[in-house]
C-alpha positions as protocol buffer text, in pm:
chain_id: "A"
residue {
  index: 1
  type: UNK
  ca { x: 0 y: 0 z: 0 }
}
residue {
  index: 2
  type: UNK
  ca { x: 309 y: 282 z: 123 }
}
residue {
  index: 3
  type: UNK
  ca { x: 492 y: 171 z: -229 }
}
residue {
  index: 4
  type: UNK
  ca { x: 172 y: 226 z: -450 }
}
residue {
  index: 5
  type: UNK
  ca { x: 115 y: 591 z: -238 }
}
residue {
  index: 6
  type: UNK
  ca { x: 475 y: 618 z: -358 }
}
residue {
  index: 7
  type: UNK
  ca { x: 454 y: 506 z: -706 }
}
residue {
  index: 8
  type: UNK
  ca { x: 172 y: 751 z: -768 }
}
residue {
  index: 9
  type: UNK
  ca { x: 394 y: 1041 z: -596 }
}
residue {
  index: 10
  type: UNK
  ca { x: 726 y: 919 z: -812 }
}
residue {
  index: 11
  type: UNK
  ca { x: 485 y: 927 z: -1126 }
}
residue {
  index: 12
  type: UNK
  ca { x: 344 y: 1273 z: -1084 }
}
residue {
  index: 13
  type: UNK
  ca { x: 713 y: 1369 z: -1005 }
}
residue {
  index: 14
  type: UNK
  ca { x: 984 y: 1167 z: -953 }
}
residue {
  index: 15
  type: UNK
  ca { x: 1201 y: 1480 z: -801 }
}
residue {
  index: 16
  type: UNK
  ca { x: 931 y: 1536 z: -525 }
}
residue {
  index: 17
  type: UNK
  ca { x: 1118 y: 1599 z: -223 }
}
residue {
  index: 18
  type: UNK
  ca { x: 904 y: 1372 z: -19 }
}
residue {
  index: 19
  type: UNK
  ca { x: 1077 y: 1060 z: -197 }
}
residue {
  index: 20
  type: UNK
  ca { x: 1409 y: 1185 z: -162 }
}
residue {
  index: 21
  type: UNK
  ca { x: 1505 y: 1031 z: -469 }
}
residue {
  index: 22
  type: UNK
  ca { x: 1897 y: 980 z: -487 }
}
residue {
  index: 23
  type: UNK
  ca { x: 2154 y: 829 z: -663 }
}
residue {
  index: 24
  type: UNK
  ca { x: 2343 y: 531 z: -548 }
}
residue {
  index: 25
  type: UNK
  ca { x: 2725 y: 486 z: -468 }
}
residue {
  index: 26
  type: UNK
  ca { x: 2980 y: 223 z: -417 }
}
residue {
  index: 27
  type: UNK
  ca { x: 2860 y: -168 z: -538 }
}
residue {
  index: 28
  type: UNK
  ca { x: 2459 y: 4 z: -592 }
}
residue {
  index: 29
  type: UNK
  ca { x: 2618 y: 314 z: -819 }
}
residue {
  index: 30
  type: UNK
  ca { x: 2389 y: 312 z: -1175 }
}
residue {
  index: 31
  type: UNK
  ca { x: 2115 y: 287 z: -935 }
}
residue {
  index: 32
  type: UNK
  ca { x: 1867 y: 530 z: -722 }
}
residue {
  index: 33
  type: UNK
  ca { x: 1655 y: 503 z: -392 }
}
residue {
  index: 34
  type: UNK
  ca { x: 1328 y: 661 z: -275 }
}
residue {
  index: 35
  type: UNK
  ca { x: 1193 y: 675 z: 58 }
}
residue {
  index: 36
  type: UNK
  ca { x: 859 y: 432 z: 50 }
}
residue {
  index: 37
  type: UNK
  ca { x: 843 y: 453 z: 465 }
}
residue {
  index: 38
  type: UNK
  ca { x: 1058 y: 570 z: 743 }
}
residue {
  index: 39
  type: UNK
  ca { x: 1279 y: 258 z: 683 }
}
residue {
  index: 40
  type: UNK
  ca { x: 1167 y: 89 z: 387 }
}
residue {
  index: 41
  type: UNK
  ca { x: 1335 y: 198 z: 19 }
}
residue {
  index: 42
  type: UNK
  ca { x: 1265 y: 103 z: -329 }
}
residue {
  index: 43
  type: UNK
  ca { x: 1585 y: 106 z: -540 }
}
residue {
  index: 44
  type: UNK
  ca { x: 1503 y: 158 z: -919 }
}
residue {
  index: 45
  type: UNK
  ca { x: 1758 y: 173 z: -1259 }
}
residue {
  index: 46
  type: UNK
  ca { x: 1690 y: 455 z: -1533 }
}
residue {
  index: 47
  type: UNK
  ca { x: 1624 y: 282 z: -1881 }
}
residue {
  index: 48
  type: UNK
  ca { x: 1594 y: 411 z: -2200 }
}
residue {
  index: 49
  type: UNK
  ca { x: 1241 y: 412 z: -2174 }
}
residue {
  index: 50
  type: UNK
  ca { x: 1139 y: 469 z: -1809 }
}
residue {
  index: 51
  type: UNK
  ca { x: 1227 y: 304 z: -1487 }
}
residue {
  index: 52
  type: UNK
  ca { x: 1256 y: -26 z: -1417 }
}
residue {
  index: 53
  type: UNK
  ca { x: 1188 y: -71 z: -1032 }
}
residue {
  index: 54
  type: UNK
  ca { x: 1407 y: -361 z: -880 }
}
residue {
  index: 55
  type: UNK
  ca { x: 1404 y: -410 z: -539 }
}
residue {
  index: 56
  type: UNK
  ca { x: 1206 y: -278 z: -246 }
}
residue {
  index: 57
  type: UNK
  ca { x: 1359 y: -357 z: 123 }
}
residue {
  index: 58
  type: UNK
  ca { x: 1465 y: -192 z: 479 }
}
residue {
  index: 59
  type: UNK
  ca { x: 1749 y: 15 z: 462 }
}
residue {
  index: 60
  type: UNK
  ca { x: 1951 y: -235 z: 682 }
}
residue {
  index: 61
  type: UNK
  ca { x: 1838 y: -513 z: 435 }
}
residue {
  index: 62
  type: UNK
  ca { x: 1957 y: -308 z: 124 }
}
residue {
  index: 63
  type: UNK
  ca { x: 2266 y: -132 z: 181 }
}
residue {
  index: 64
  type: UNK
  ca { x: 2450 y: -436 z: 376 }
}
């Protein structure tokens, strides 16, 4: 339900500050992160054509 709220947010503008959409360093750099909860992320990779979402996870679970 939070990542849908999210997707709808990221859709209407993927800049909107409440995502804090960023890009990715180290082993996850080519990637970016919003926020979909205080904890929880969604990393997604830019592509030719859009955005291809490809993992969604706490931020403990992701950046290991």
């Amino acid at each position: 339900m939070a990542f849908k709220e999210r997707l709808e947010i990221f859709i209407e503008d993927p800049f909107d500050p409440r995502l804090r959409n960023h890009p990715l360093k180290g082993k996850l750099k080519g990637y970016r992160s919003i926020n979909i909860t205080g904890d929880w992320r969604a990393l997604f990779k830019e592509v030719e054509d859009g955005v291809y979402f490809v993992i969604i996870g706490t931020h403990s679970q992701l950046y290991k």
